[in-house]
N, C-alpha and C positions, 0 to 999 in steps of 0.2 A: 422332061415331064414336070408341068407345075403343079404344085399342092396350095390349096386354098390353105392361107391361115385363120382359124376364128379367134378372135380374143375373145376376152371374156367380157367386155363392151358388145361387140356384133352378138352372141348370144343371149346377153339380155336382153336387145333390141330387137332381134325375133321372137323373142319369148313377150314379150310387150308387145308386139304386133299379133301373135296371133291370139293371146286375149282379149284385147282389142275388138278385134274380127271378129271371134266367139261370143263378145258382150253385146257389139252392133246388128249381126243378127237375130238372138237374141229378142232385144228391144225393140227392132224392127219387126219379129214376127210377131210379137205382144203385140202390137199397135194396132197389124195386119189383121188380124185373128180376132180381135175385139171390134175392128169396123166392119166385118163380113157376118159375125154375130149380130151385133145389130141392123143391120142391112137385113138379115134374115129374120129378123124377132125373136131371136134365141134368147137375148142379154137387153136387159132394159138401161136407156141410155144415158148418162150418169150427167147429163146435161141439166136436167130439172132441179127444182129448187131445192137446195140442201135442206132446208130448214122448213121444211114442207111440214113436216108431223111434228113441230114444235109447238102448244098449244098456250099462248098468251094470254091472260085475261086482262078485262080494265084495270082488275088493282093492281096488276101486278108493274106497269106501264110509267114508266116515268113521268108521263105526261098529265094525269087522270091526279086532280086534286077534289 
């Protein structure tokens, strides 16, 4: 009969792989969940202009002498 050996290398290497796994799914379901949101009009889409509600005036303008 043969017995698997683990060192203590192979254990951390599963142990790294399945957080790994845990982290990729995860952030793949974020992604997932966030485009089916907006598909549906639940979450508005973070594509628009950041700087949208930023209000500049002339004086405030580099330009404007």
């Amino acid at each position: 009969m043969n017995f698997l050996y683990f060192d203590p290398g192979l254990g951390a290497m599963i142990i790294q792989t399945i957080i790994a796994a845990v982290a990729g799914v995860v952030l793949f379901s974020k992604n997932l969940m966030h485009k089916i949101k907006v598909f549906l009009g639940l979450t508005k889409n973070s594509d628009d202009d950041v700087f949208e509600d930023i209000d500049v005036k002339e004086k405030d303008s580099e330009n404007s002498k």
